[in-house]
N, C-alpha and C positions, 0 to 999 in steps of 0.2 A: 060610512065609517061609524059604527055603533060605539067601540070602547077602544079606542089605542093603546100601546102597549104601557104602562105603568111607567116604565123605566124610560122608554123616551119621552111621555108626556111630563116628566119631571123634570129632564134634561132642557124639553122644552120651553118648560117658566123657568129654569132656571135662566136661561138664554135672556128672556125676554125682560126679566127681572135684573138684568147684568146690564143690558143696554137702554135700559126705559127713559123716553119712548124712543120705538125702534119703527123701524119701518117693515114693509116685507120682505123687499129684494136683500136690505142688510140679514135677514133669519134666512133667507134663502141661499145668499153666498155663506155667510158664516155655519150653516147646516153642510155645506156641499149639496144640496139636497134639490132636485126639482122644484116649481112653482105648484104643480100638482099636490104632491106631499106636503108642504108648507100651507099651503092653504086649504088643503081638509083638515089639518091641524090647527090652525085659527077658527076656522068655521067651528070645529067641536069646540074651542075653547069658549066662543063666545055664545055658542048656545048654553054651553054648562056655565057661565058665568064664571072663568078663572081669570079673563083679560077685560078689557076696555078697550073702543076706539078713544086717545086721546083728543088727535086732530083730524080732521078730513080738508085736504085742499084741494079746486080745480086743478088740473093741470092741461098740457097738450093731449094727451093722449087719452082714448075714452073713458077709463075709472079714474075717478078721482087719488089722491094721493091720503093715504091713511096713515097713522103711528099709534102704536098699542102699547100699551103699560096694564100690568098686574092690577086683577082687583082686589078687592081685601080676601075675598075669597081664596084668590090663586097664592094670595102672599101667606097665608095660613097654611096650603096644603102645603108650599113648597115649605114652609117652615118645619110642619109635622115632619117629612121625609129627610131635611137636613139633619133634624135633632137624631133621628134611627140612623142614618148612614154613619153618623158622627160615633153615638154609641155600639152600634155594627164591628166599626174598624177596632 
């Protein structure tokens, strides 16, 4: 996944910005969205530096349990696109 779509990548820190920190299955039920999709979407994010892993805990099951929150970066861009939607409407 080289560049996802603008409009859902904004929808998506908007998401993650609303519940921080969030977990992934919370962005996966509250997307409707596959675990697939959700986490090629994290994965972009955290390469491009728009999220943080908060916490990482063991748990039962083999990955560990993570929670992500916005980084200054991602709070920026979502900020830039609120102001234009805002002035948009």
């Amino acid at each position: 996944m080289e560049n996802p779509g603008l409009k859902t990548l904004i929808s998506f820190l908007d998401q993650v910005g609303r519940n921080e920190p969030v977990k992934f299955s919370t962005l996966c039920d509250e997307r409707k969205r596959g675990y697939g999709m959700v986490s090629r979407y994290i994965r972009y994010c955290l390469k491009s530096d728009l999220i943080t892993i908060v916490s990482e805990r063991k748990t039962r099951g083999r990955y560990p349990s993570k929670e992500y929150s916005l980084s200054n970066k991602g709070n920026s861009l979502l900020g830039m696109f609120k102001d234009t939607t805002v002035l948009a409407d």
